[in-house]
N, C-alpha and C positions, 0 to 999 in steps of 0.2 A: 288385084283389084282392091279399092280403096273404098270402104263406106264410110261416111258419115252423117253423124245428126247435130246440125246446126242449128242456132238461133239467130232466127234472121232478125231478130229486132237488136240484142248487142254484135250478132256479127262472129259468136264465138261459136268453137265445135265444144259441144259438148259430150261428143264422144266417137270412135272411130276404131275401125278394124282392118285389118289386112290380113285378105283371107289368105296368103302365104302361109301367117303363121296361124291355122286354125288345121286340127285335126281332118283326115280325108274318110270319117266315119258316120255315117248316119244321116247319107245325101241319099239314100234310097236306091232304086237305079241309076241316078246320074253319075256320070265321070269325068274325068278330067277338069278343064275349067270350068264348066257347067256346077260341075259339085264342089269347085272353092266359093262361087259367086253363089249357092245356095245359102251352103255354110254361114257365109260372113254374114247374107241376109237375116240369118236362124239366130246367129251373134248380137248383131247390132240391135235386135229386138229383146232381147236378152238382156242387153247393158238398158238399154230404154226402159224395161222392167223397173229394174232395181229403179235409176229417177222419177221412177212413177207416170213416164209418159206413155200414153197408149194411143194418142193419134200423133201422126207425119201430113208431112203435102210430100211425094216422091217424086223429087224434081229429078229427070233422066239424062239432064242438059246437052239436049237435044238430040239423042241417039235413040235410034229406037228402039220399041217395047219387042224385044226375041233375044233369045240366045241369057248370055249372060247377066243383065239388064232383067229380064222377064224371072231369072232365077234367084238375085237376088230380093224381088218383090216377092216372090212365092216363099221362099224361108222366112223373112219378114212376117209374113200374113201368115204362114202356118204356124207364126212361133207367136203370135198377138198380137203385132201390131194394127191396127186398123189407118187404112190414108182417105 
């Protein structure tokens, strides 16, 4: 699974993860893909840190809110981001 955080006014990502390559530690009880798509969620808000950004719009492009999708919003939010 691919995150990113884009600027929709020039168009560019300003940052991006692929939870492949993120450690499978410290997803709580989740597992398998559930806990790469936390992860990367807990990541991208991590790098969003560092540029100082602390609000998103979480565009889900068109898939619904469960499963993987719902788990990277929750790492996101539990790690600071606010949407």
């Amino acid at each position: 699974m691919f995150v990113q955080l884009i600027d929709d006014g020039s168009g560019k990502t300003i940052a991006s993860v692929n939870s492949r390559n993120l450690k499978s530690t410290g997803a709580g009880d989740r597992k398998g893909k559930i806990a790469e798509a936390y992860l990367a969620g807990k990541d991208v808000a991590e790098k969003a840190k560092v540029l100082k950004i602390t609000s998103v719009v979480f565009d889900r492009a068109g898939y619904k809110y469960h499963g993987r999708v719902k788990a990277v919003a929750e790492g996101a939010r539990d790690n600071g981001l606010q949407f």
